[in-house]
N, C-alpha and C positions, 0 to 999 in steps of 0.2 A: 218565376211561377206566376199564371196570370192572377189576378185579387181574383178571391173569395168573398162573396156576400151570402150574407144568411136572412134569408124569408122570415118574417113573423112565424110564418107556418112552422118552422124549423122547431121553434121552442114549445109546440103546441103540447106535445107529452110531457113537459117538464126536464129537457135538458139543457141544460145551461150551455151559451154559445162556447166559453173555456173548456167545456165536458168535451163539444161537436170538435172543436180546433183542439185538442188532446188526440182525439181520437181518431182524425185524418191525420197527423201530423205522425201516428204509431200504428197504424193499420194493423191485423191482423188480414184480413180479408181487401183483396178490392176487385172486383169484380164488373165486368161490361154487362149491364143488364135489359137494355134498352140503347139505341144507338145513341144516345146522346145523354144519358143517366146511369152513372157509376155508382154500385153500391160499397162499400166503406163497411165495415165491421173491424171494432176496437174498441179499448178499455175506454172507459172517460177519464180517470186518470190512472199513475202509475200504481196505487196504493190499494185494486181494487180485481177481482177474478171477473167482475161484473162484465158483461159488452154489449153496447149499442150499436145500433145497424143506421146510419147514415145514406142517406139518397142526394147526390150532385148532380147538377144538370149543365152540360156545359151548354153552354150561347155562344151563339155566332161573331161576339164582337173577342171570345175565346176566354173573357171572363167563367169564372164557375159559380154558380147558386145553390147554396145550401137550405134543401126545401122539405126534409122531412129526418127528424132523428127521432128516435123513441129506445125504447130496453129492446134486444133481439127478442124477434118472434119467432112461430113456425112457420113462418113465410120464406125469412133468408136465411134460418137454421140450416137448413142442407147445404149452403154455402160454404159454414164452417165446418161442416163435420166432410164436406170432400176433398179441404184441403189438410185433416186430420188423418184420412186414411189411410 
């Protein structure tokens, strides 16, 4: 798997990079959302109903960059609930 780095950005809403790498590592959602930016919906950890929506960006050298994680929104909620149906 190529390395994963995580942006400052990443942690800007208060999740912890352990929370980001729980929650790509256990996906619930992963999604193509942009040709080159994968969104990620998953628990932060196993203990918890909670889920965060995660944004990756792959780079051209095939590295990934993790650049934006927060609590789900109404943004990528439909996400989840399409593969719920």
């Amino acid at each position: 798997m190529p390395p994963i780095h995580f942006s400052r950005s990443s942690e800007k809403h208060g999740i912890p990079e352990a929370d980001q790498r729980h929650a790509i590592a256990n996906p619930t959602v992963v999604q193509l959302v942009e040709p080159d930016v994968l969104l990620i919906i998953g628990h932060p950890h196993g203990q918890t109903d909670r889920l965060i929506e995660i944004l990756v960006r792959a780079l051209p050298s095939g590295d990934k960059n993790v650049f934006h994680a927060m609590e789900l929104g109404p943004k990528f909620r439909p996400f989840l609930e399409e593969t719920q149906a």
